[in-house]
Biopython code that builds the backbone (N, CA, C, O; Angstrom):
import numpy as np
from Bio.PDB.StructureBuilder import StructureBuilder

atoms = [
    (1, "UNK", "N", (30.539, 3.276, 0.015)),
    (1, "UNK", "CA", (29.562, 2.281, 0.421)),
    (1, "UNK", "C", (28.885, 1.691, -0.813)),
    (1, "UNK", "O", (28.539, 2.343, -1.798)),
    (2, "UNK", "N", (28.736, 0.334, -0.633)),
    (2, "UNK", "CA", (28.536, -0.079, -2.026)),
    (2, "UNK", "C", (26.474, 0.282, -1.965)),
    (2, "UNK", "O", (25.786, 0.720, -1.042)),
    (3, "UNK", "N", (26.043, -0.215, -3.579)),
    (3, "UNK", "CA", (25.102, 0.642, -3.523)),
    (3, "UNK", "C", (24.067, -1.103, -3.478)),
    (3, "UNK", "O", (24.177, -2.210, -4.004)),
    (4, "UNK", "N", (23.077, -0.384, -2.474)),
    (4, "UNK", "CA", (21.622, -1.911, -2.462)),
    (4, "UNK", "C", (21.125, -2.496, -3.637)),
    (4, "UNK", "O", (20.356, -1.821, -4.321)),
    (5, "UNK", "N", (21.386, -3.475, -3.943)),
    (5, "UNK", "CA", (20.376, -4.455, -5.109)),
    (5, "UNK", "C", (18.949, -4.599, -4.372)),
    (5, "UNK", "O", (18.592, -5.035, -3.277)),
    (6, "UNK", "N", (17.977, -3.744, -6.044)),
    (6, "UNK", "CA", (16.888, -4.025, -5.754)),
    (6, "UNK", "C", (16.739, -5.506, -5.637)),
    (6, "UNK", "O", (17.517, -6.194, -6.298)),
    (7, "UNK", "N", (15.730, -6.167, -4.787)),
    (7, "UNK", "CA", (14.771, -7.173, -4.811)),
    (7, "UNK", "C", (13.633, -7.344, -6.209)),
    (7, "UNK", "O", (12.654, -6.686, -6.560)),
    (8, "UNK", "N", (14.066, -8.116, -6.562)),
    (8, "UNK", "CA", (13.245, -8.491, -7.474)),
    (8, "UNK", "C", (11.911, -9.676, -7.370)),
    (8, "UNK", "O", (12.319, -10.832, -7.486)),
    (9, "UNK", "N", (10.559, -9.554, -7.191)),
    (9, "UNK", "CA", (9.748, -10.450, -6.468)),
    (9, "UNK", "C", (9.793, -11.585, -7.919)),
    (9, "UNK", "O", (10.074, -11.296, -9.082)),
    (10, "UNK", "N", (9.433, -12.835, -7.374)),
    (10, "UNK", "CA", (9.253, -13.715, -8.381)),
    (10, "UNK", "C", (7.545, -13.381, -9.406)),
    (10, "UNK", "O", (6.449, -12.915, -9.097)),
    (11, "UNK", "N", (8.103, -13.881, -10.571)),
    (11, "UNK", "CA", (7.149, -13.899, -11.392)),
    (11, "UNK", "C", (5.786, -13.728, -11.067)),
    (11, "UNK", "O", (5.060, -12.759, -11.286)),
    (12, "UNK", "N", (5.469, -15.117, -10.352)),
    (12, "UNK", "CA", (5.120, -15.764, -9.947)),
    (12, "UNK", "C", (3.856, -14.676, -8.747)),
    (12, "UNK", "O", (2.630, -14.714, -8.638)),
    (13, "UNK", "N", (4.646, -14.045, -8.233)),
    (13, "UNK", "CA", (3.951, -13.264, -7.311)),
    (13, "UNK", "C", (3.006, -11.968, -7.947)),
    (13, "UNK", "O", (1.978, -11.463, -7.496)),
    (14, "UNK", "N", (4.005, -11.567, -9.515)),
    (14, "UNK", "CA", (3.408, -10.343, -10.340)),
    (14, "UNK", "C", (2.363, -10.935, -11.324)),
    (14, "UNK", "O", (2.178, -10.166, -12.268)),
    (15, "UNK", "N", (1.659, -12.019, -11.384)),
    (15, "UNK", "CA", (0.910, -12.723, -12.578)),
    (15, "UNK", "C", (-0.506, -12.151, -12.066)),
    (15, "UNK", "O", (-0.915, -11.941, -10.924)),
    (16, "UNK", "N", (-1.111, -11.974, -13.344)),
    (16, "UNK", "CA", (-2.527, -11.411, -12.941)),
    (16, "UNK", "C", (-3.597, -12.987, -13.217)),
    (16, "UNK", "O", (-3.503, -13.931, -14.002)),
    (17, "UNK", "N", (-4.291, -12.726, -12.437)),
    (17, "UNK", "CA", (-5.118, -14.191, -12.446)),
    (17, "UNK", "C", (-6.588, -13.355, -12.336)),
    (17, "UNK", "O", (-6.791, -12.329, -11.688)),
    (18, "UNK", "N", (-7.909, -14.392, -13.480)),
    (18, "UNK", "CA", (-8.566, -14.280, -13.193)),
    (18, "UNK", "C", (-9.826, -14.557, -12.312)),
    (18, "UNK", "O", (-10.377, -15.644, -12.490)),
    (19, "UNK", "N", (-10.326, -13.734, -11.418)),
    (19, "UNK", "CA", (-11.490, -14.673, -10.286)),
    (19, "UNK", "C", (-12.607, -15.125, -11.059)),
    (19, "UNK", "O", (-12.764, -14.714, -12.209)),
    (20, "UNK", "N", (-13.689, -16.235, -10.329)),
    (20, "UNK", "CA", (-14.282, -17.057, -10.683)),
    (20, "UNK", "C", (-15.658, -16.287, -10.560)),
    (20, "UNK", "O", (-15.531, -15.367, -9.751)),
    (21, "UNK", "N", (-16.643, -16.342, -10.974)),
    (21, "UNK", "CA", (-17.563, -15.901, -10.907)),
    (21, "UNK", "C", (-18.074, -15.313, -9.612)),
    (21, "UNK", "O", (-18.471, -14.152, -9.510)),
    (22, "UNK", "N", (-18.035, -16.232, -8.591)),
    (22, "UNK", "CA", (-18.284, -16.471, -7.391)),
    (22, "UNK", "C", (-17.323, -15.360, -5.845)),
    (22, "UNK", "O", (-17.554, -14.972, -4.699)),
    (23, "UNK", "N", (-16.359, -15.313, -6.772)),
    (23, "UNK", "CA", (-15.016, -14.350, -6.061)),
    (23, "UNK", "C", (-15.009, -12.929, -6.462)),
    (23, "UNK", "O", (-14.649, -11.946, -5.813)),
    (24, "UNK", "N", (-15.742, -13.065, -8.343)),
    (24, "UNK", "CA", (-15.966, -11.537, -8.841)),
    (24, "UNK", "C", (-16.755, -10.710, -7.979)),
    (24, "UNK", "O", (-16.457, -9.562, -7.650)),
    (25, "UNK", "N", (-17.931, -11.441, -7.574)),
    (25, "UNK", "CA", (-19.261, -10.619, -6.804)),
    (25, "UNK", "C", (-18.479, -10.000, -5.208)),
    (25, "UNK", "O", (-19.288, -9.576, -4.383)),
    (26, "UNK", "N", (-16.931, -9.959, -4.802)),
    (26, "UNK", "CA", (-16.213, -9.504, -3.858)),
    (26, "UNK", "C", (-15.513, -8.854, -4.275)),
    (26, "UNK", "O", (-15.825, -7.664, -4.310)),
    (27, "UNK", "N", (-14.440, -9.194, -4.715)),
    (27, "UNK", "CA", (-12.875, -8.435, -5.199)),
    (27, "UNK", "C", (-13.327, -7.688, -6.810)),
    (27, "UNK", "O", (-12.568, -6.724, -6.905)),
    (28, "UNK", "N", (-14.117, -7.732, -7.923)),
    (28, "UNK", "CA", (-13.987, -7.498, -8.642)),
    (28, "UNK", "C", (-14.021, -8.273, -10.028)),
    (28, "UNK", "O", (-13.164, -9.099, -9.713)),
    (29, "UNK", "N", (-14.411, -8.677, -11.497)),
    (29, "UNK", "CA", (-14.276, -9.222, -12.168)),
    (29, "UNK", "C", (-12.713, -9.262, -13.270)),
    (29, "UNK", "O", (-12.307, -10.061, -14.114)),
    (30, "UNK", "N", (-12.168, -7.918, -12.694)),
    (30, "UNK", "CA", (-10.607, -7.585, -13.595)),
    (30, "UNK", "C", (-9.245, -8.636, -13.208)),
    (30, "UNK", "O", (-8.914, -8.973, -12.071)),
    (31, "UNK", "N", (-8.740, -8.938, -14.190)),
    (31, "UNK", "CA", (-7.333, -9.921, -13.602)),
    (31, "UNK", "C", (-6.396, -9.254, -12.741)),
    (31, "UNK", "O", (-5.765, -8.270, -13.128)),
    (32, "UNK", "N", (-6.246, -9.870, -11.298)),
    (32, "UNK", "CA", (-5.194, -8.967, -10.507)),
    (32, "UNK", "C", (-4.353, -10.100, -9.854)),
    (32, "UNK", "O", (-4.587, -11.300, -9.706)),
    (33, "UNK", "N", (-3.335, -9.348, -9.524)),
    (33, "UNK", "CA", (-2.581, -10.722, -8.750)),
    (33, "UNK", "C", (-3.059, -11.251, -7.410)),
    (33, "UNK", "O", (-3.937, -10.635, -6.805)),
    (34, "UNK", "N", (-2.701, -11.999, -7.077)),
    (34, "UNK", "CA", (-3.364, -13.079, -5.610)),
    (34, "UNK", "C", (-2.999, -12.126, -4.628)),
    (34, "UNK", "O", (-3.761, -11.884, -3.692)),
    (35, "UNK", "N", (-1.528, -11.368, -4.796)),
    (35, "UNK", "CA", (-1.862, -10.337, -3.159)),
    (35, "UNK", "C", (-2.844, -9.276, -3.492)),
    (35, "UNK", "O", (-3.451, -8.988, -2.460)),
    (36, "UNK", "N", (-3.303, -8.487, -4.630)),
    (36, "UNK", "CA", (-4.014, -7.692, -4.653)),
    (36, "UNK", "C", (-5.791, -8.436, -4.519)),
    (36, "UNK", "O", (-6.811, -7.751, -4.444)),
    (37, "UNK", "N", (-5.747, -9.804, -4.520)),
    (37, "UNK", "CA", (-7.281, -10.333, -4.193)),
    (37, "UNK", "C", (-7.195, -10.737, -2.658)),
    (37, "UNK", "O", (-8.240, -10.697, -2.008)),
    (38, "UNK", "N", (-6.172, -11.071, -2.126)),
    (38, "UNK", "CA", (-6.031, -11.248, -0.634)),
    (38, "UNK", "C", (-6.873, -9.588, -0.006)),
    (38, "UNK", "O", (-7.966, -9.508, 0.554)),
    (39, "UNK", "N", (-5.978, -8.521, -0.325)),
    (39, "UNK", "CA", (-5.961, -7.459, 0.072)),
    (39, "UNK", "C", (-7.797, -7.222, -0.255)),
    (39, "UNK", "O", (-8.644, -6.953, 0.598)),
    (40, "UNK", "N", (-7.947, -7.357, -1.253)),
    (40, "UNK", "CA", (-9.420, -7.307, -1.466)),
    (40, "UNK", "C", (-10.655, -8.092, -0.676)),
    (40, "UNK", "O", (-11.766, -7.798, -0.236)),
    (41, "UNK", "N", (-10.121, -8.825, -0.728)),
    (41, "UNK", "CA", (-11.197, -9.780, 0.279)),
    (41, "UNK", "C", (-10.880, -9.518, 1.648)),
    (41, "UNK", "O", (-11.862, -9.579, 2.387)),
    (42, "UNK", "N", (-9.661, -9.211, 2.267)),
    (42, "UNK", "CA", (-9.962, -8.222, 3.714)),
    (42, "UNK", "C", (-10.795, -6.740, 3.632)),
    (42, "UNK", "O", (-11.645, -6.409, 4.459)),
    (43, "UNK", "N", (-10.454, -6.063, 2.672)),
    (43, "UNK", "CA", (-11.009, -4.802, 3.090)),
    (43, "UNK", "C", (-12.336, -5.310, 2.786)),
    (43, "UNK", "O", (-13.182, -4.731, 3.467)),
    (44, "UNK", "N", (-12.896, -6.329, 1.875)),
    (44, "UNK", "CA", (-14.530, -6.902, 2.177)),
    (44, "UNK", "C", (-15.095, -6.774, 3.537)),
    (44, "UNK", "O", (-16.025, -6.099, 3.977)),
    (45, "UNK", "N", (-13.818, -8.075, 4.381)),
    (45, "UNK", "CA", (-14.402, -8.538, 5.711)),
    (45, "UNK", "C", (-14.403, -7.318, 6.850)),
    (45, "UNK", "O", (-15.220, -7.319, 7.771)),
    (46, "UNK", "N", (-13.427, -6.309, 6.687)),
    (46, "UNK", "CA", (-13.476, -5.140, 6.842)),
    (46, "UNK", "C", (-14.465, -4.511, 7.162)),
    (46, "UNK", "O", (-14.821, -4.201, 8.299)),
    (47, "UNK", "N", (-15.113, -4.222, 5.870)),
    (47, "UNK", "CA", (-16.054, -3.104, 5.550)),
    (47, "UNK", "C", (-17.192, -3.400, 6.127)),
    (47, "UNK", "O", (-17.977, -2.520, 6.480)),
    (48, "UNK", "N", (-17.419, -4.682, 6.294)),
    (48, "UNK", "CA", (-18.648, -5.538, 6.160)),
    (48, "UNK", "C", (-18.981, -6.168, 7.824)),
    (48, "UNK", "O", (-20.013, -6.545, 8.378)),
    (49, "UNK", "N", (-17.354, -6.040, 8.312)),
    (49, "UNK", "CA", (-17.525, -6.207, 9.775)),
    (49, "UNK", "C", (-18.072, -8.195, 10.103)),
    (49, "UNK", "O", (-18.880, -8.643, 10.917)),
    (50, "UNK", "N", (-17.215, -8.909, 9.084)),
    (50, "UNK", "CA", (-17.487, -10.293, 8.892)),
    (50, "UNK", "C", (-15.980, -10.643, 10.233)),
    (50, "UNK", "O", (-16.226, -11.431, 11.146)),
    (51, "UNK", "N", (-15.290, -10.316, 10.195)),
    (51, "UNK", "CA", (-14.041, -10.929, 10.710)),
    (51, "UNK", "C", (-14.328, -10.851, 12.471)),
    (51, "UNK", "O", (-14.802, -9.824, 12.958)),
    (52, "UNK", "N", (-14.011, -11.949, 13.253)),
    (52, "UNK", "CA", (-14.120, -11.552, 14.662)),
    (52, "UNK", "C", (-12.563, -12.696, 15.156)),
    (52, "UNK", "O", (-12.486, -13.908, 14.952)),
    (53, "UNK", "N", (-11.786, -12.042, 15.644)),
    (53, "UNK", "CA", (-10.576, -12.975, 15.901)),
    (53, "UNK", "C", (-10.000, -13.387, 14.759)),
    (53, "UNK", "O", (-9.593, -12.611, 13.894)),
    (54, "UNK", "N", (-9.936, -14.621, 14.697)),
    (54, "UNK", "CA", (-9.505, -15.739, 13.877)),
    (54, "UNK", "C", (-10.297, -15.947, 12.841)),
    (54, "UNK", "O", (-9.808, -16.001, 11.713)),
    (55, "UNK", "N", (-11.751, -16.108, 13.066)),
    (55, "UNK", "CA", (-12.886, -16.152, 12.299)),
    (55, "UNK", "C", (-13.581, -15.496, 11.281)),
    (55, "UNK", "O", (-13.743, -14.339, 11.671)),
    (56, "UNK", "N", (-13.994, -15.620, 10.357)),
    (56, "UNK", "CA", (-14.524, -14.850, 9.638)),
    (56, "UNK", "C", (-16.168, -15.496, 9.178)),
    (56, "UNK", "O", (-16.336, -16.614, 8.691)),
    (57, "UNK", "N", (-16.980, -14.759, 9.392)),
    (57, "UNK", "CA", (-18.164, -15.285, 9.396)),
    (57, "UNK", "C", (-18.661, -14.560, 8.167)),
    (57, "UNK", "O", (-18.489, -13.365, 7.928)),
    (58, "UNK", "N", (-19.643, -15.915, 7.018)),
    (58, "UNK", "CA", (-19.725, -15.255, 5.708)),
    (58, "UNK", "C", (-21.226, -14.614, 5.804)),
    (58, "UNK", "O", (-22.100, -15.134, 6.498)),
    (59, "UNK", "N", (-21.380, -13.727, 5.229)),
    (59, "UNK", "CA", (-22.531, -13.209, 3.985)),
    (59, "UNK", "C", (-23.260, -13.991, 3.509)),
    (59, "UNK", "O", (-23.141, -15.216, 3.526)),
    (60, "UNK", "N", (-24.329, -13.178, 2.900)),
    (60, "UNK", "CA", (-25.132, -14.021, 1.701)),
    (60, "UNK", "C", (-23.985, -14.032, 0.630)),
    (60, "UNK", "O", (-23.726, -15.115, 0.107)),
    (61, "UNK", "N", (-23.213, -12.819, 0.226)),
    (61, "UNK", "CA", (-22.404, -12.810, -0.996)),
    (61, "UNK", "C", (-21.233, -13.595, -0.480)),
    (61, "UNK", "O", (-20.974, -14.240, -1.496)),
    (62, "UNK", "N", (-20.295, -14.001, 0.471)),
    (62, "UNK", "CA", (-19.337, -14.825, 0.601)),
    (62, "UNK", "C", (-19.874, -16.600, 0.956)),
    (62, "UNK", "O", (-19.161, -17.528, 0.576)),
    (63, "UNK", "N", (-20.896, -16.797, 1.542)),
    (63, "UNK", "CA", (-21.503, -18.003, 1.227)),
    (63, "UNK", "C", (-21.208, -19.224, 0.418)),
    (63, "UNK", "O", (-20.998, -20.321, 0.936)),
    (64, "UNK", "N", (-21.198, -18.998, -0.890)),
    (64, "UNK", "CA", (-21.440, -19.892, -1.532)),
    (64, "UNK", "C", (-19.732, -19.681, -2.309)),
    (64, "UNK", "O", (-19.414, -20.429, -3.234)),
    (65, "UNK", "N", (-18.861, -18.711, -1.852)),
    (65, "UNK", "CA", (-17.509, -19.006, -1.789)),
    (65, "UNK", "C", (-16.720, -19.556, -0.870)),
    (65, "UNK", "O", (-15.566, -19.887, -1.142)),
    (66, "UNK", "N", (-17.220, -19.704, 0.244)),
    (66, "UNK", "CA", (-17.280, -20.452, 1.975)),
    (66, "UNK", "C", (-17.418, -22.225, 1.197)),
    (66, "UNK", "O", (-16.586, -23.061, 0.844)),
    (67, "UNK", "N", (-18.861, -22.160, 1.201)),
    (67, "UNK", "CA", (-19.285, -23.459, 1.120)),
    (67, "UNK", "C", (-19.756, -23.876, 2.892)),
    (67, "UNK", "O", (-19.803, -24.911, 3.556)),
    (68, "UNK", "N", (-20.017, -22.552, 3.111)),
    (68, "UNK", "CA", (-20.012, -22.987, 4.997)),
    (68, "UNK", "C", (-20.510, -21.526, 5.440)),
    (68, "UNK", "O", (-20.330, -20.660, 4.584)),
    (69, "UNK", "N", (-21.026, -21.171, 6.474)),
    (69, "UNK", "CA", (-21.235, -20.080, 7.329)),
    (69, "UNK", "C", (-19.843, -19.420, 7.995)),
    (69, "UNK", "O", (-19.676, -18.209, 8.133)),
    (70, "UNK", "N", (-18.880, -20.453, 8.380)),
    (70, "UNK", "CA", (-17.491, -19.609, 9.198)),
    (70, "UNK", "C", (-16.276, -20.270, 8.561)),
    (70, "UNK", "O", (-16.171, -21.460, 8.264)),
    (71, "UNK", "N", (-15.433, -19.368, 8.412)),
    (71, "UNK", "CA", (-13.777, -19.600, 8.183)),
    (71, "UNK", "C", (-13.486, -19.045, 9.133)),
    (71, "UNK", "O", (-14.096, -18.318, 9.916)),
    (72, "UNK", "N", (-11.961, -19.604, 9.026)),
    (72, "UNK", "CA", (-10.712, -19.482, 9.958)),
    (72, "UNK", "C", (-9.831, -18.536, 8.700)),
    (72, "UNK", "O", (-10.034, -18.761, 7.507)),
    (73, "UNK", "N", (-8.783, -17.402, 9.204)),
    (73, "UNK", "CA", (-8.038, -16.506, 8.988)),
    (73, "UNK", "C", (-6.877, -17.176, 7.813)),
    (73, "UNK", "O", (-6.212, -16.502, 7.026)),
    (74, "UNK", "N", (-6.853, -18.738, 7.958)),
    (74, "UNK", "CA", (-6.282, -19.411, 7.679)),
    (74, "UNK", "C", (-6.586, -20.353, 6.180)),
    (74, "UNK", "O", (-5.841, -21.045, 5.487)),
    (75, "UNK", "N", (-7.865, -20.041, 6.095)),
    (75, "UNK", "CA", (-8.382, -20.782, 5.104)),
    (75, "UNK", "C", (-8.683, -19.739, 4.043)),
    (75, "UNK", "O", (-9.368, -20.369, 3.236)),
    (76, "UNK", "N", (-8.564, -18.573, 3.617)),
    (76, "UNK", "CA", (-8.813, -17.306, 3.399)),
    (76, "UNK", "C", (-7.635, -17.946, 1.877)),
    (76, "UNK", "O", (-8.019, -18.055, 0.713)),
    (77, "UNK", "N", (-6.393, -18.226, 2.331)),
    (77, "UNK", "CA", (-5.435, -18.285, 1.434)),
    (77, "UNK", "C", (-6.183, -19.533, 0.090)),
    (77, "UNK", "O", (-6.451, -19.232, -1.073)),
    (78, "UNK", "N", (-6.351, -20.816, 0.701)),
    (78, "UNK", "CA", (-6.821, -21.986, 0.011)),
    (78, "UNK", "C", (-8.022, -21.590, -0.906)),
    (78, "UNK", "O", (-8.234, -22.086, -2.013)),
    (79, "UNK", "N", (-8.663, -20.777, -0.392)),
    (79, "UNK", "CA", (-10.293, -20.161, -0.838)),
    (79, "UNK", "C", (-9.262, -19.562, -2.246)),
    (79, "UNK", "O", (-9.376, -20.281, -3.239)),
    (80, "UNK", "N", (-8.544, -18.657, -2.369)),
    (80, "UNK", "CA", (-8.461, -17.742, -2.933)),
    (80, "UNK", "C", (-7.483, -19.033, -4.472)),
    (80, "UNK", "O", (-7.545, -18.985, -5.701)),
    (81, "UNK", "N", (-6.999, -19.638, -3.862)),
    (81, "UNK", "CA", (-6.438, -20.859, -4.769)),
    (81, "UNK", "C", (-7.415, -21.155, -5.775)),
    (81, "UNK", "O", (-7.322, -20.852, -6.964)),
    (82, "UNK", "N", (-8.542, -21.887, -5.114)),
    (82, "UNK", "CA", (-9.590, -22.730, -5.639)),
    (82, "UNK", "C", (-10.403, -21.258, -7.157)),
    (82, "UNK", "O", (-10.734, -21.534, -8.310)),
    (83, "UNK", "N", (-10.446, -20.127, -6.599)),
    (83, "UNK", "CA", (-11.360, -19.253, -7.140)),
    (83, "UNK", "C", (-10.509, -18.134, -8.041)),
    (83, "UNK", "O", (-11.087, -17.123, -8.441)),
    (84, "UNK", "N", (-9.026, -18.390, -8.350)),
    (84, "UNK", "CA", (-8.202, -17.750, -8.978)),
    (84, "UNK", "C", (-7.582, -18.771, -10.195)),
    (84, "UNK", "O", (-7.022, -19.843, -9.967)),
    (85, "UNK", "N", (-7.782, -18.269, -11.341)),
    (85, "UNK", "CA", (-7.237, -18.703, -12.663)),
    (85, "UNK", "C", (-6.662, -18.224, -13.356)),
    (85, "UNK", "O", (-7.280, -17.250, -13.787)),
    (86, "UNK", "N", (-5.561, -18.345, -13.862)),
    (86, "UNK", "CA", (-5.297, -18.037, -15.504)),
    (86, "UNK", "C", (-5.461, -17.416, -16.078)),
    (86, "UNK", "O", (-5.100, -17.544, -17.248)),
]
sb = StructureBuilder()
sb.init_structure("model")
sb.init_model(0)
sb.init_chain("A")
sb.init_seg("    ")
for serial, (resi, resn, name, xyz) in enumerate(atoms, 1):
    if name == "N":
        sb.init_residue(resn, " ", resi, " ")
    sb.init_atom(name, np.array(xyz, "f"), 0.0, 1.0, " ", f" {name:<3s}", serial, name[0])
structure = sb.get_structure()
């Protein structure tokens, strides 16, 4: 039986990026990659008991990374765009 080729994820997915001031005061100020700040900002909404359905309703500390009182499950990704660098 021939033997499985690992998967290799793109670059792209292993790059450490740094958060913005505004994203540090959640996930952390250290460079990590975008799934390890995804993962971070759920166990936030998590912990914190922000998430109801679809929704995620912010904090004083997610606030002014919102720009709004409620997100959608959906907007979570775009947020994390805007507040991840280089």
């Amino acid at each position: 039986m021939a033997e499985k080729k690992k998967r290799k994820l793109p670059a792209a997915f292993l790059a450490k990026l740094t958060p913005s001031a505004k994203l540090a005061a959640v996930i952390g100020p250290k460079p990590i990659t975008r799934a390890q700040a995804l993962k971070g900002m759920w166990d936030y909404f998590k912990k914190h008991k922000l998430n109801h359905g679809r929704e995620i309703n912010a904090d004083a500390t997610l606030r002014p990374i919102f720009g709004k009182d409620k997100i959608t499950m959906f907007d979570v990704g775009k947020i994390l765009k805007v507040n991840l660098s280089k």
